[in-house]
C-alpha positions in Angstrom: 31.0 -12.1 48.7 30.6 -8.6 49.4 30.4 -6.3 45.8 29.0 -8.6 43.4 26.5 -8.1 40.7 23.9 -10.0 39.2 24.1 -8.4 35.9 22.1 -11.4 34.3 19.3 -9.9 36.8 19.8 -6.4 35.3 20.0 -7.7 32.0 17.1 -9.6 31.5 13.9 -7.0 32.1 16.0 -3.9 29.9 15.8 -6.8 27.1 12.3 -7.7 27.7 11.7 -3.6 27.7 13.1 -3.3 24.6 11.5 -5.8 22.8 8.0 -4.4 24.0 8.8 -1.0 22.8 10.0 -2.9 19.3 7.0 -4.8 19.3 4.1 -1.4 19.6 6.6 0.5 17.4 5.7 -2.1 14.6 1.9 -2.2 15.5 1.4 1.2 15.5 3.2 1.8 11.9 1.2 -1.7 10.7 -1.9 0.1 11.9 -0.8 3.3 10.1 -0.1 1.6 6.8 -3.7 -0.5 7.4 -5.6 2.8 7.6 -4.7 4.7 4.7 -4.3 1.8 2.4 -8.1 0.9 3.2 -10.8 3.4 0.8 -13.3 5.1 2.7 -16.4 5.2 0.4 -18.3 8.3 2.9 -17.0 11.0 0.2 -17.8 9.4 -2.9 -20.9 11.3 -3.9 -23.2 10.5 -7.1 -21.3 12.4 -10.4 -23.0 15.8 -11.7 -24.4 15.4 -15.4 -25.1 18.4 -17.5 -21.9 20.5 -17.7 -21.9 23.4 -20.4 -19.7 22.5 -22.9 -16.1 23.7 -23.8 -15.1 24.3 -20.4 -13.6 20.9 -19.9 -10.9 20.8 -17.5 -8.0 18.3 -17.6 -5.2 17.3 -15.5 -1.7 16.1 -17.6 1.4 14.7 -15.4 4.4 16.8 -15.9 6.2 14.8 -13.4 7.3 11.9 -13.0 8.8 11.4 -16.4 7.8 8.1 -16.2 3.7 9.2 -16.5 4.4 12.4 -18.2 1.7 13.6 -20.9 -0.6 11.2 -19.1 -4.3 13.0 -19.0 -7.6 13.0 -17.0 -10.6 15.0 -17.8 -12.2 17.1 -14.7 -15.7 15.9 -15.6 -17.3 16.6 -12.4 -15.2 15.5 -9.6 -12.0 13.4 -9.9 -10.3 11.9 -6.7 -6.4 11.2 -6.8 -4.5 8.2 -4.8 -3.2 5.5 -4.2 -6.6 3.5 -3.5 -8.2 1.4 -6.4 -11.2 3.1 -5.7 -10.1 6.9 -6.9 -10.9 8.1 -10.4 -7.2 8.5 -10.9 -5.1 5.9 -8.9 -1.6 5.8 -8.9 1.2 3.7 -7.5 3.3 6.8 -5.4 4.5 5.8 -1.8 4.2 10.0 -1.0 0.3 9.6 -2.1 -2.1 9.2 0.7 -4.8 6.3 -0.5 -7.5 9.0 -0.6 -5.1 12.3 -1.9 -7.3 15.3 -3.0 -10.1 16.1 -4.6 -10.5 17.9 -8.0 -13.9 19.3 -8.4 -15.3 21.1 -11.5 -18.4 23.5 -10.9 -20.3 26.1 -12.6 -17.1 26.2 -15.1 -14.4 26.9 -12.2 -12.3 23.8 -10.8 -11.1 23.4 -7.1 -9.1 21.1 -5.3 -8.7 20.1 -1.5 -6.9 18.0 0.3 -8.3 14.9 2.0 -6.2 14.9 5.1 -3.4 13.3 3.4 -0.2 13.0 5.3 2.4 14.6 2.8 -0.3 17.8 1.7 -1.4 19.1 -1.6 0.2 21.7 -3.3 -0.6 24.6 -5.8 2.3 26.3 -7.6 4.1 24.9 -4.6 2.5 26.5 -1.9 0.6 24.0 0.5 -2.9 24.2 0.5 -5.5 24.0 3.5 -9.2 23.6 2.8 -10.1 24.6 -0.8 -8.0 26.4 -3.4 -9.6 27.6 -6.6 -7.5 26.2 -9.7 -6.8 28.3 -13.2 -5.5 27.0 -16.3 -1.9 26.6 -15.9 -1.6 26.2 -12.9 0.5 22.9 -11.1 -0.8 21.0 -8.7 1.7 18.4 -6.6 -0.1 15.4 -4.8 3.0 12.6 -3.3 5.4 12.6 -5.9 3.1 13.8 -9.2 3.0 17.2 -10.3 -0.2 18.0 -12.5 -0.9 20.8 -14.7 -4.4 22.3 -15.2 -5.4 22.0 -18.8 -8.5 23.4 -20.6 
């Protein structure tokens, strides 16, 4: 039989090929989800006492409506995610578990990204490093926008 074809032969390996490339497609987004659902404790420094007072700054949700009017005070430093561990935690699949960082200093308040996958925004322009916040201003972490309060 001249011309025939195994294709059982053929077949068989582009399955097993397939399967392998299914198999460390799903390990490496298991290992993803693993790694920024687990808190890293190396930034979370001792709170600053002693602020002068009247220059509290706040946070408040404007979005979603869902959490709207919600409010946190800027005491010191305030990290936002998704991890039980941050000062604000939320439940936001566009939240990194470690988000940002809101810091309040000599009266002026900051915020940086923590390396989080979907970035941090301020009046909708992505942020790299350290931006300095005023009051007014919005601030969009995953899906939740915030408004600097004083």
């Amino acid at each position: 039989m001249v011309g025939t074809t195994n294709y059982a032969a053929i077949i068989r390996p582009v399955q097993i090929l397939v399967m392998v490339v299914v198999v460390l497609f799903f390990a490496r987004v298991m290992r993803v989800a693993l790694l920024e659902s687990r808190p890293l404790d190396s930034d979370r420094a001792p709170r600053e006492r002693g602020r002068r007072r009247g220059t509290r700054w706040a946070l408040e949700i404007v979005e979603p409506p869902a959490l709207e009017g919600e409010r946190y005070e800027v005491e010191s430093q305030v990290v936002v995610g998704r991890a039980h561990e941050c000062e604000v935690s939320l439940l936001d699949n566009f939240l990194s578990s470690r988000h940002a960082r809101f810091v309040a200093d000599g009266g002026d308040l900051a915020v940086e990204d923590l390396g989080s996958t979907n970035g941090t925004y301020v009046n909708q322009e992505l942020i790299t490093g350290r931006a300095t916040l005023h009051r007014g201003d919005k601030v969009q972490v995953g899906g939740v926008l915030f408004e600097v309060v004083r």
